[in-house]
FITIMI-130101 format. One record per residue: x, y, z of N, C-alpha, C, O in turn. Coordinates in pm, whole numbers, padded with zeros to 5 digits, always signed. Layout:
BEGIN
XYZXYZXYZXYZ/...
***
This chain:
BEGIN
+03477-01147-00966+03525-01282-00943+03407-01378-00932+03388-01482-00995/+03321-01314-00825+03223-01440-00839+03123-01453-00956+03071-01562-00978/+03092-01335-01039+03052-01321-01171+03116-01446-01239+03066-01558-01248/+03241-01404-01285+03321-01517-01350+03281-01654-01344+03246-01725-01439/+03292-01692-01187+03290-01807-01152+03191-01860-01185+03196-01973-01234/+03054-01782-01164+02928-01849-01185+02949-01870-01363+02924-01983-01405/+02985-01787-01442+03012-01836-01580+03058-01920-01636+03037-01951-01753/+03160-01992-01526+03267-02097-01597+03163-02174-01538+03067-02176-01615/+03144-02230-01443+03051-02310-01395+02965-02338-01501+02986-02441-01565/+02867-02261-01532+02793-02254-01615+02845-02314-01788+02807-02422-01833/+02896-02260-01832+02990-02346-01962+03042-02465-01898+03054-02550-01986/+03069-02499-01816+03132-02693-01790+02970-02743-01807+02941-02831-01889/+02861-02672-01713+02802-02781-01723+02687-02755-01853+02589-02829-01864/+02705-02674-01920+02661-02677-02100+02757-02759-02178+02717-02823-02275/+02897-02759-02136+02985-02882-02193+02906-03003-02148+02838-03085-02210/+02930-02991-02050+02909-03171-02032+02761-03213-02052+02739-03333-02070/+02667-03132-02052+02562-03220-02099+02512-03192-02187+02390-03207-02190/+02593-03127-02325+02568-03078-02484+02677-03172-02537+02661-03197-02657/+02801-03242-02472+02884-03333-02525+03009-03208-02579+03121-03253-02556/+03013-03111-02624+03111-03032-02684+03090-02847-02667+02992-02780-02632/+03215-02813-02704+03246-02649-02709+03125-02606-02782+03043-02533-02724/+03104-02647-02914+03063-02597-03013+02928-02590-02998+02860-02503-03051/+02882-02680-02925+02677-02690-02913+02648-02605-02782+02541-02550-02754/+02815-02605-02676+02773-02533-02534+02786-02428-02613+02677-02372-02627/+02897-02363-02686+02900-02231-02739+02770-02177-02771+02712-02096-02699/+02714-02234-02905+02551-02246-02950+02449-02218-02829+02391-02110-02833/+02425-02292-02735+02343-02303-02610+02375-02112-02585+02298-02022-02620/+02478-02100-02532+02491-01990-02470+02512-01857-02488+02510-01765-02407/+02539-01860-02640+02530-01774-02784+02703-01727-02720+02710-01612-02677/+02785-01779-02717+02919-01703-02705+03016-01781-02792+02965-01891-02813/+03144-01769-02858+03219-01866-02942+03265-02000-02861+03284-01994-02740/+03283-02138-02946+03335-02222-02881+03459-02203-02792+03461-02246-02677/+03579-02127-02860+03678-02085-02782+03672-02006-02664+03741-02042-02568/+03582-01879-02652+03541-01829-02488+03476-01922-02412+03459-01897-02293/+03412-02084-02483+03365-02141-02400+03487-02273-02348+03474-02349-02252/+03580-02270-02426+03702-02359-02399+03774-02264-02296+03778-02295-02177/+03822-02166-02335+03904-02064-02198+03833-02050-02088+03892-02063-01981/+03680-02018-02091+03602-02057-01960+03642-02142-01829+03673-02124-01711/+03614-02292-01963+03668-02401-01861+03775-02412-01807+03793-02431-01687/+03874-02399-01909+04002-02420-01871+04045-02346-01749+04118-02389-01660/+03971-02187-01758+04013-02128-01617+03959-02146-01478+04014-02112-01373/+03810-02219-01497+03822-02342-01401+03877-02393-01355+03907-02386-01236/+03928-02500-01474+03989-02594-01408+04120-02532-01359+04141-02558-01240/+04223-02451-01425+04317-02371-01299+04304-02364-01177+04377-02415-01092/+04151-02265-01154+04105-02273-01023+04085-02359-00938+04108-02341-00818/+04038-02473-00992+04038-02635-00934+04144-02693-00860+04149-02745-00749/+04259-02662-00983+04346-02745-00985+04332-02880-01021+04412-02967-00988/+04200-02903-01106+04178-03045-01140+04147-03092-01321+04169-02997-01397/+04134-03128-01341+04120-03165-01504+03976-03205-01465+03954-03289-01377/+03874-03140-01537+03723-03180-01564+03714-03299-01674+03657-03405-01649/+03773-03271-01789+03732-03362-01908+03881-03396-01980+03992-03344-01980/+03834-03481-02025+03979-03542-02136+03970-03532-02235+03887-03594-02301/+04073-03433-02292+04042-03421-02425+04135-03458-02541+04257-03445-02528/+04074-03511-02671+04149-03531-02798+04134-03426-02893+04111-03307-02875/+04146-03477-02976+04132-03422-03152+03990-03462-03222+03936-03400-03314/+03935-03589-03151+03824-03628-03203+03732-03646-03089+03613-03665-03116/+03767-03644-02969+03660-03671-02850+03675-03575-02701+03767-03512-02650/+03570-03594-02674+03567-03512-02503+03496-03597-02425+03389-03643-02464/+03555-03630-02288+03521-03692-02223+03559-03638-02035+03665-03604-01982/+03435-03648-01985+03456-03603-01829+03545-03683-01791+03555-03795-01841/+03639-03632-01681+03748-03770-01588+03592-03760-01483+03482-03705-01495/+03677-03869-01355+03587-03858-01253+03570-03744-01180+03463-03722-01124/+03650-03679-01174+03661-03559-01095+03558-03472-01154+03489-03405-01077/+03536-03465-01314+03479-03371-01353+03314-03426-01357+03221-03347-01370/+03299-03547-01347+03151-03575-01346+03090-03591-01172+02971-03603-01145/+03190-03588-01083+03145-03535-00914+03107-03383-00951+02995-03337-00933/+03232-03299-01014+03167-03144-00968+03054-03153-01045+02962-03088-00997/+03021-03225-01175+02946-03185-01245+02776-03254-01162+02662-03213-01183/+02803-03324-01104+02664-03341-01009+02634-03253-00890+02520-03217-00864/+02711-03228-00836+02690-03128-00741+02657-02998-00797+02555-02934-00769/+02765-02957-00891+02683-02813-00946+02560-02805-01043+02495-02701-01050/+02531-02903-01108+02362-02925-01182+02284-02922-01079+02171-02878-01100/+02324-02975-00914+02238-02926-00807+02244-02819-00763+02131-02797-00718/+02302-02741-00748+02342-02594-00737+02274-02522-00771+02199-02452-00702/+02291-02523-00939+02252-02477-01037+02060-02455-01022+01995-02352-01036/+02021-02572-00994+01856-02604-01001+01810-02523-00912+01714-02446-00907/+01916-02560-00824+01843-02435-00692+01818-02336-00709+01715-02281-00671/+01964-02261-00808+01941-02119-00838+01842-02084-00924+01796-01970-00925/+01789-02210-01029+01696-02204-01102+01562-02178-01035+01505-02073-01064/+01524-02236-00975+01404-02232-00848+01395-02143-00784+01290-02083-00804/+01475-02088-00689+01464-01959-00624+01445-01858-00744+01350-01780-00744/+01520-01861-00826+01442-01712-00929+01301-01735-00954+01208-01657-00936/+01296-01886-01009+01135-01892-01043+01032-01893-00889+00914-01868-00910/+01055-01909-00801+00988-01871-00679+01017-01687-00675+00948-01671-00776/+01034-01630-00662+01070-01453-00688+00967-01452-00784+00854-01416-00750/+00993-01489-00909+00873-01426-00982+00766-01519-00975+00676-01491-01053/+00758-01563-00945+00633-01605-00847+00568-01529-00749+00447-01510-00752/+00659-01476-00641+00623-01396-00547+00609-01271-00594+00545-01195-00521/+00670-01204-00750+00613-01057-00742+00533-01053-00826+00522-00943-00881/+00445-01164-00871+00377-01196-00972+00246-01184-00895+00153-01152-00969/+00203-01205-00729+00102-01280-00655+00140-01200-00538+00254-01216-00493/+00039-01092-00466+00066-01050-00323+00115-01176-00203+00065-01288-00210/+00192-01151-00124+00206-01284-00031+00352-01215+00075+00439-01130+00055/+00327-01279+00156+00444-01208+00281+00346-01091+00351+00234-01041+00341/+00458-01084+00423+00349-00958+00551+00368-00827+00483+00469-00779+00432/+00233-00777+00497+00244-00618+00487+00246-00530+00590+00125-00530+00615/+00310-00429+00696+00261-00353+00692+00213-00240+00675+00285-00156+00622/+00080-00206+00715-00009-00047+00726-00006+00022+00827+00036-00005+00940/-00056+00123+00782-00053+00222+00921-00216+00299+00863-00256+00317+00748/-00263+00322+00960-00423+00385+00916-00444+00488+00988-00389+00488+01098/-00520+00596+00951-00608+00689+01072-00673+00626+01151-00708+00531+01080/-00712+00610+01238-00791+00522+01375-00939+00534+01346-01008+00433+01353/-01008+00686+01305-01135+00647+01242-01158+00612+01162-01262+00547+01150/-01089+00630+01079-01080+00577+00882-01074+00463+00868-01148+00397+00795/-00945+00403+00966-00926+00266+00949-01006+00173+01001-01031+00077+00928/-01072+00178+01152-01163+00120+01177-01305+00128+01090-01355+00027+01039/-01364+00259+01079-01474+00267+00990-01461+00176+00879-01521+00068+00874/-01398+00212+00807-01419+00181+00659-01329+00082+00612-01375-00018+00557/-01204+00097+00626-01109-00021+00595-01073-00148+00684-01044-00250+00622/-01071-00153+00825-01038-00248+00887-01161-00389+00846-01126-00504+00816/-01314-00336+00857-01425-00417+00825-01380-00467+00693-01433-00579+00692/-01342-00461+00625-01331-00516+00412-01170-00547+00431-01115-00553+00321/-01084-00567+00539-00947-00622+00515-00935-00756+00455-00872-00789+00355/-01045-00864+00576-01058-01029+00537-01094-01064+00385-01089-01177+00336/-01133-00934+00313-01185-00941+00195-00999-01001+00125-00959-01107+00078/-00923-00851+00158-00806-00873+00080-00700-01017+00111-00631-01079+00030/-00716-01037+00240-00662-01165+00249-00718-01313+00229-00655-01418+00213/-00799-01299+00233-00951-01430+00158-00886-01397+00000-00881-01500-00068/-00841-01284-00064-00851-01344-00214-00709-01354-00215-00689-01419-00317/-00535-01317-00136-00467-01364-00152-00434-01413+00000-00406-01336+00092/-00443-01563+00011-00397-01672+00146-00268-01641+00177-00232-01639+00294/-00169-01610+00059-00035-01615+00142-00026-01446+00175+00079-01385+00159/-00084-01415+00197-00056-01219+00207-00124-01240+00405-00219-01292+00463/-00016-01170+00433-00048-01151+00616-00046-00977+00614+00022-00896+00551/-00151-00963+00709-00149-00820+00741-00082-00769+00862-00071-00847+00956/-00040-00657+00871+00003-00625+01050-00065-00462+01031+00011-00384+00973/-00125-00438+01050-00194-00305+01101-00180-00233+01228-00185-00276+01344/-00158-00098+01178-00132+00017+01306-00211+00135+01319-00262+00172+01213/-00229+00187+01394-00361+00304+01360-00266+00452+01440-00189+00445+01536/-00298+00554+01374-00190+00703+01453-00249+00777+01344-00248+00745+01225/-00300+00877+01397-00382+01033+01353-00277+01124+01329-00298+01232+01272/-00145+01083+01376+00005+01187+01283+00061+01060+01263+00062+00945+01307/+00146+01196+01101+00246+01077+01013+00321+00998+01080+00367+01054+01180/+00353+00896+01067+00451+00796+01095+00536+00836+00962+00495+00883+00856/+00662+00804+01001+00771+00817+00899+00830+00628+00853+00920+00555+00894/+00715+00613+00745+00688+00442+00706+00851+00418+00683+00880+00299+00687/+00977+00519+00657+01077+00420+00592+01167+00436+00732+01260+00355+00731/+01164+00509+00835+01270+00433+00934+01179+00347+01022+01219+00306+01131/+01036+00313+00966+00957+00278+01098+00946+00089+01026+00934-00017+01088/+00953+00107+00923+00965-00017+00856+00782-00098+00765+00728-00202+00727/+00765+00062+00780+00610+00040+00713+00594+00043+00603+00662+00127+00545/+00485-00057+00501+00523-00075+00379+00407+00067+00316+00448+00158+00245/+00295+00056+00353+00217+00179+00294+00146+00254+00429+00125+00198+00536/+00115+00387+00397+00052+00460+00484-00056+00507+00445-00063+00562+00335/-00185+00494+00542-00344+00589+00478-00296+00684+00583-00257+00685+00699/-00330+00797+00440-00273+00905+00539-00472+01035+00507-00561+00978+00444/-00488+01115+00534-00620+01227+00529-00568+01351+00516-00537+01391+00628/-00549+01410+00455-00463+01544+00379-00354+01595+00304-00418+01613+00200/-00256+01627+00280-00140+01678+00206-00031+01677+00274+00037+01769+00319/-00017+01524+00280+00102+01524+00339+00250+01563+00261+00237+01507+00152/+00387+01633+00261+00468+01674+00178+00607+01563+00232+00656+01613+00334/+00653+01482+00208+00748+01446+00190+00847+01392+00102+00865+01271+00102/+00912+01464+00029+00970+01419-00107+01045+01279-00123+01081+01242-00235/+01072+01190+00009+01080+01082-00020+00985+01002-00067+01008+00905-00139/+00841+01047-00018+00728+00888-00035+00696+00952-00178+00707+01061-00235/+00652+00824-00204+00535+00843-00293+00365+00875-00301+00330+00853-00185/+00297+00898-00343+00180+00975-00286+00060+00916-00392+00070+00957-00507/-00064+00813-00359-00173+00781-00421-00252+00853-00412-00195+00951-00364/-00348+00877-00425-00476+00921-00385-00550+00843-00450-00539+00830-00572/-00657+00764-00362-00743+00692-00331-00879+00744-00301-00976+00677-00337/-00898+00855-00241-01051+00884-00210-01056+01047-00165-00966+01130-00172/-01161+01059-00128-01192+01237-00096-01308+01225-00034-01415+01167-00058/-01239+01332+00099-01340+01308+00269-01457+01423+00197-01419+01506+00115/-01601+01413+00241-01690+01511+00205-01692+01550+00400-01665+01487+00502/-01733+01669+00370-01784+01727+00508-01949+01702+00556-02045+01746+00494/-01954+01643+00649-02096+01646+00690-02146+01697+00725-02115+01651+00836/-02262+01820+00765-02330+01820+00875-02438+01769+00927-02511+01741+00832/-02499+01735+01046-02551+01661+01067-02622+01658+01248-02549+01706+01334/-02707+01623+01275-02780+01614+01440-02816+01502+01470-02805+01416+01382/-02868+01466+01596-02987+01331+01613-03137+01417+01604-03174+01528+01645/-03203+01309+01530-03366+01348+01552-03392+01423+01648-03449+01531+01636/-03333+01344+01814-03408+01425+01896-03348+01590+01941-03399+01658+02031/-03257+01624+01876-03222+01765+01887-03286+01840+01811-03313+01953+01852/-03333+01795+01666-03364+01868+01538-03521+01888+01566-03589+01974+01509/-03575+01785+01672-03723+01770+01699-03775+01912+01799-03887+01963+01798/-03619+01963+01904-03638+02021+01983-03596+02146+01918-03658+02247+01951/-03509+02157+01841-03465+02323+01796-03460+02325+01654-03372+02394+01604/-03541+02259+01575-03574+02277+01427-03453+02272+01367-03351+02302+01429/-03451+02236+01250-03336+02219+01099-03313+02345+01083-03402+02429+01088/-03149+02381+01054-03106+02477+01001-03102+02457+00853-03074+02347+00805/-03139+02597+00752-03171+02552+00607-03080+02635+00539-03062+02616+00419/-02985+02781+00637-02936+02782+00544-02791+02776+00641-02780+02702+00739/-02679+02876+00591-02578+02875+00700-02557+02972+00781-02477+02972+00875/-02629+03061+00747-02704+03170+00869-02779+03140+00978-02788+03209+01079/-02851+03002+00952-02906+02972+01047-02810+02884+01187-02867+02857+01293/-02712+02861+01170-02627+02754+01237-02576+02879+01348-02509+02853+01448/-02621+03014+01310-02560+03109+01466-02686+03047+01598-02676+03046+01720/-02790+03004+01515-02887+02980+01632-02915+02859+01688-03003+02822+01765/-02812+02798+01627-02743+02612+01694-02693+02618+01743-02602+02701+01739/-02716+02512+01852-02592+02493+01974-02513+02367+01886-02555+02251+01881/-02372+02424+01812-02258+02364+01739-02139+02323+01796-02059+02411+01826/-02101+02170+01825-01988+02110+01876-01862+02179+01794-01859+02177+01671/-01793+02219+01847-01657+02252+01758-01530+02202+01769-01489+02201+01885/-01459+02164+01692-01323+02129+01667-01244+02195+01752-01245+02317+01735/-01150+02140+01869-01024+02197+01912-00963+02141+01771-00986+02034+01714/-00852+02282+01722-00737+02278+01658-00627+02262+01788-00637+02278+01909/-00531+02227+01708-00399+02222+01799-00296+02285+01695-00188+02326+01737/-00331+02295+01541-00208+02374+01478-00274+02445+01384-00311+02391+01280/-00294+02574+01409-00266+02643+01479-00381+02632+01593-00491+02605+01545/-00378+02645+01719-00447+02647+01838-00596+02720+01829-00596+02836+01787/-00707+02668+01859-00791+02727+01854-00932+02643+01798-00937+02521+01814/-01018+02701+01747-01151+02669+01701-01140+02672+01564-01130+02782+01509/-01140+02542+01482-01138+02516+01358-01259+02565+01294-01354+02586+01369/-01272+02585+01185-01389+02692+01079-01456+02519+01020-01401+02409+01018/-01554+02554+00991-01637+02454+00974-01661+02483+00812-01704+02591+00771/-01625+02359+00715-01581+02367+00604-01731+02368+00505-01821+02312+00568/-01769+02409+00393-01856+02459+00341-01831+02416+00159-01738+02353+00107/-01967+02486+00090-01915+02529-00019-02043+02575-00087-02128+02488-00108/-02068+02696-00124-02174+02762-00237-02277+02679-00302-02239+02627-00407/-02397+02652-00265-02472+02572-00286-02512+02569-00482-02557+02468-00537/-02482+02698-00555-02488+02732-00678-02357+02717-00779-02355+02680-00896/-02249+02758-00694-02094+02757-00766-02049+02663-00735-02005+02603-00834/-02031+02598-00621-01941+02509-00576-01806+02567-00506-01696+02517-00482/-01845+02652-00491-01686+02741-00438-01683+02708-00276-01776+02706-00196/-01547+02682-00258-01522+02667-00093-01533+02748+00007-01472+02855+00009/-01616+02704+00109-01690+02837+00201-01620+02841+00388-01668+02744+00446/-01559+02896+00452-01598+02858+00589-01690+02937+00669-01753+03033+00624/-01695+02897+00781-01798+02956+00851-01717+02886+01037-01679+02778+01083/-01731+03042+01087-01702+02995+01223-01812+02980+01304-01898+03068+01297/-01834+02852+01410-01969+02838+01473-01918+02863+01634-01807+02870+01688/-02055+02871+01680-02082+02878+01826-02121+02768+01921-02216+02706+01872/-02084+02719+02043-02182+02620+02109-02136+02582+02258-02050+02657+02306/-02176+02487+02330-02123+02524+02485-02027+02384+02439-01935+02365+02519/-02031+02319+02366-01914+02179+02351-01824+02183+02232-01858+02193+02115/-01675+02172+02293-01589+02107+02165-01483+02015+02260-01469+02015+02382/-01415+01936+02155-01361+01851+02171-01240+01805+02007-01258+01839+01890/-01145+01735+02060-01044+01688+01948-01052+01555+01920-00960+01489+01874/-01196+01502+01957-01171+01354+01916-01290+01347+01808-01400+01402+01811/-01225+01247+01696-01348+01265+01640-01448+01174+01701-01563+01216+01689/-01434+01047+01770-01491+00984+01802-01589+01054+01872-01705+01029+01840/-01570+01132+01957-01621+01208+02040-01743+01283+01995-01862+01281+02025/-01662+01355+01904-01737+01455+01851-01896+01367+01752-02009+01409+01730/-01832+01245+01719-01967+01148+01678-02075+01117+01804-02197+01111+01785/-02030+01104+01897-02083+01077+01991-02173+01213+02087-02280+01199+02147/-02112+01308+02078-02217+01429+02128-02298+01446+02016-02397+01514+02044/-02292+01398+01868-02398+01449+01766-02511+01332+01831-02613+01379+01882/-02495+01194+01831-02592+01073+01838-02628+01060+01990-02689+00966+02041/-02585+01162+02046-02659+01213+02182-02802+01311+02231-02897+01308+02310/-02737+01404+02116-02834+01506+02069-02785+01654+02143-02869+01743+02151/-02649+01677+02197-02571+01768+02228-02607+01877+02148-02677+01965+02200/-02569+01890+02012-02592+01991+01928-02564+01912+01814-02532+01794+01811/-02591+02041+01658-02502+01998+01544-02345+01964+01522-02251+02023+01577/-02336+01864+01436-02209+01806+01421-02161+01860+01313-02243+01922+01246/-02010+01856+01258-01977+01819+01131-01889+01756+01142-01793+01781+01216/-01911+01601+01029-01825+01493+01060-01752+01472+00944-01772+01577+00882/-01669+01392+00865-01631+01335+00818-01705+01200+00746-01741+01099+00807/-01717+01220+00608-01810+01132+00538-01823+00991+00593-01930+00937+00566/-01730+00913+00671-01654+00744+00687-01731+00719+00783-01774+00609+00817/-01768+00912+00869-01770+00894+01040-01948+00911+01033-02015+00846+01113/-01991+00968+00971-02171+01014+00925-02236+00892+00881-02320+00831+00949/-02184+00848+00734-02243+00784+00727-02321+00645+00759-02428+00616+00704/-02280+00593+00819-02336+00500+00905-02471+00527+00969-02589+00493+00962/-02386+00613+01037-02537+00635+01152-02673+00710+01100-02783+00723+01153/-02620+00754+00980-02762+00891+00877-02794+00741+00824-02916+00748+00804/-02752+00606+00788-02824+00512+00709-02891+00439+00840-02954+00337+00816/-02886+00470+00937-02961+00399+01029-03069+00497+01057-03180+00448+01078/-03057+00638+01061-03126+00701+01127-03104+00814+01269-03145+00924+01308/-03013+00706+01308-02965+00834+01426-02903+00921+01389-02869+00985+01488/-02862+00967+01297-02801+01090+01276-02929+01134+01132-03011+01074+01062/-02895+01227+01144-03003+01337+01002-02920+01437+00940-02871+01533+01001/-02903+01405+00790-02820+01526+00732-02846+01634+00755-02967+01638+00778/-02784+01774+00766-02833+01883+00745-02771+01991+00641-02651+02017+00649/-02831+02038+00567-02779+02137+00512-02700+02104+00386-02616+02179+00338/-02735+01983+00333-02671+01895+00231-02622+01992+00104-02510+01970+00058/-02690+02082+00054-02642+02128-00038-02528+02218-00058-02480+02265-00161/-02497+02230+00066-02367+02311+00109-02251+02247+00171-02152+02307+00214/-02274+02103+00172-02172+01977+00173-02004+02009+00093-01964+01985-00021/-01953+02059+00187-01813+02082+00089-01733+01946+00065-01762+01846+00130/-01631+01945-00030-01513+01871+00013-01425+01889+00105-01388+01997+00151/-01384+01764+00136-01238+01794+00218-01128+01786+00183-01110+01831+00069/-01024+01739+00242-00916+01720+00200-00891+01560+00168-00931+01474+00246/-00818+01527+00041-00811+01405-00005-00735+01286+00125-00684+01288+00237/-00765+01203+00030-00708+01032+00127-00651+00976+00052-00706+00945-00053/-00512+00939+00077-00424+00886-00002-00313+00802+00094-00312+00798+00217/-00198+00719-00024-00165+00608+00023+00005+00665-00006+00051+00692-00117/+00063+00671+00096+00188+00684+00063+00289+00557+00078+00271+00464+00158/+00398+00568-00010+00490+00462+00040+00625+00488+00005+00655+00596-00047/+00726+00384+00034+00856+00494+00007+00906+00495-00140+00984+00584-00173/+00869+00408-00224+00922+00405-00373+00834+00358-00480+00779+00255-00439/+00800+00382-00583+00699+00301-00698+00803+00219-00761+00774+00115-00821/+00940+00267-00748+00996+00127-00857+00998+00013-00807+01026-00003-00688/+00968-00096-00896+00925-00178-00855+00889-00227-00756+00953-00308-00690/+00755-00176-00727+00664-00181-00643+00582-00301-00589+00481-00341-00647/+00628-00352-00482+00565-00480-00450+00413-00509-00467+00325-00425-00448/+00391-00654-00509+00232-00669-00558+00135-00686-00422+00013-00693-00416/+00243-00689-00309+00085-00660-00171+00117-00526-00193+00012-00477-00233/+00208-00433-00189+00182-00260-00174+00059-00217-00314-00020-00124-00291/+00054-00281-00433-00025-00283-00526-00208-00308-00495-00316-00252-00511/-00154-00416-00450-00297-00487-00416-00349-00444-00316-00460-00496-00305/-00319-00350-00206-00332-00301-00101-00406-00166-00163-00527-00156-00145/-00322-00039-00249-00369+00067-00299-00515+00013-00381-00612+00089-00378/-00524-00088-00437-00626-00082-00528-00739-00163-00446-00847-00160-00506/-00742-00219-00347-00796-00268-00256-00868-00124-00199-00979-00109-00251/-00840-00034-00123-00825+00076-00044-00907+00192-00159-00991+00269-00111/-00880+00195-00289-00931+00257-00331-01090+00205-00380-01192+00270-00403/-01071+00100-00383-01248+00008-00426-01302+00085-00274-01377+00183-00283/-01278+00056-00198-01327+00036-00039-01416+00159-00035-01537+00180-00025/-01319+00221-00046-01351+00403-00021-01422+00454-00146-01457+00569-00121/-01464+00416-00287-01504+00465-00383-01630+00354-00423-01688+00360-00531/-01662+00248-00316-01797+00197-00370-01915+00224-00330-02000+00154-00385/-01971+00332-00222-02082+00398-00222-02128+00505-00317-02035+00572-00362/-02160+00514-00328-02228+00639-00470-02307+00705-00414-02336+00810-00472/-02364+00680-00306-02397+00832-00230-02302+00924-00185-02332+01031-00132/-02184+00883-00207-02097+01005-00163-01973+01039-00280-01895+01132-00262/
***
């Protein structure tokens, strides 16, 4: 019904400002006669006579040149709001939000955000930070940085970047108990270790074949562990023992100095960084501009 309606509407006012059936027909590619029954079932609906008609002329009554001003205003509106829409999915703009890892996001992405909103003004951010998944579609989140394999067959799944494993000390530990060179040597380091929580226990410290490239672990020893990574940055730039950090979380402090790589050639990968969200079809241009934003961020050092 309201299909319809918007149609007849539409043929009166290609009648009335084409003068006839035959040029509105033309205009709208349908026959003059579906564009005469149009009206006419209008005007039923009305109950009013739009135009007066002869054998040789057409002419609006008054009645039909009131609706016909009000609905050419109508009409414009509806014209405008579509062209504002593609406007808006043409150009990031409206609020996004994210959800981030808390070190990831602060490290590396929160610093280069003003970047993404400096190049689009109408785009607002709302940012959230949580080290477990959030479930973005009952939570009302538009994308998620998520740090491993996450499986949910609703989202969709980017990948954007890939964590390297660090290891790493402060000067003044490495000054007091010498560089480990190979990974035999790390039994005779005092090594911060990872509380796991799934499964419970002392996480293996990730590796890889300095010749093959093949993925290595190695379980370490030491009088400190802890589940934060923050933490765990913070007993390395203390001089507690050896660390292994997370590329986002190292590098900083190895370009200043307080921290010192170790053991670089046995630098494994980690597990990837990626952007989930709940659908790619037609995919909004801040969820767009956001992934490709996120992936510059994380892929413009070349030391890693």
């Amino acid at each position: 019904m309201a299909t319809d309606r918007l149609g007849s509407i539409t043929a009166f006012i290609r009648v009335a400002e084409l003068g006839g059936f035959a040029a509105a027909g033309r205009s709208l590619g349908i026959s003059p006669s579906a564009v005469s029954k149009s009206v006419s079932r209008l005007e039923e609906r009305l109950q009013l006579r739009l135009f007066q008609r002869t054998t040789r002329s057409l002419a609006m009554t008054e009645d039909g040149r009131l609706f016909f001003e009000r609905c050419s205003a109508i009409l414009k509106e509806l014209d405008q709001a579509e062209a504002d829409m593609l406007q808006r999915a043409a150009r990031p703009s409206g609020l996004l939000r994210i959800e981030m890892p808390t070190a990831l996001g602060r490290l590396r992405i929160v610093p280069m955000l003003g970047n993404l909103t400096s190049r689009f003004p109408e785009l607002r951010i709302a940012a959230t930070f949580a080290d477990t998944l959030t479930d973005p579609i009952s939570a009302g989140i538009d994308a998620v940085v998520r740090i491993g394999y996450p499986r949910d067959p609703r989202l969709m799944v980017k990948r954007v970047g890939t964590v390297k494993y660090i290891t790493c000390a402060s000067p003044a530990y490495l000054a007091a108990h010498g560089e480990p060179r190979t990974l035999e040597d790390l039994a005779q380091h005092d090594c911060v270790r990872r509380v796991s929580h799934d499964p419970p226990g002392f996480a293996p410290w990730k590796f890889k074949e300095a010749e093959t490239g093949k993925p290595l672990e190695r379980n370490v020893e030491g009088t400190l562990s802890c589940d934060s990574p923050d933490a765990m940055v913070d007993f390395g730039l203390s001089g507690s023992g050896v660390v292994q950090l997370h590329t986002y979380m190292a590098e900083a402090h190895i370009a200043s100095g307080m921290l010192v790589e170790v053991l670089a050639p046995f630098a494994g990968d980690g597990p990837p960084i990626s952007i989930l969200f709940p659908s790619s079809k037609n995919l909004a241009p801040k969820v767009r501009a956001f992934i490709e934003f996120v992936t510059q961020v994380l892929n413009q050092r070349s030391d890693r």
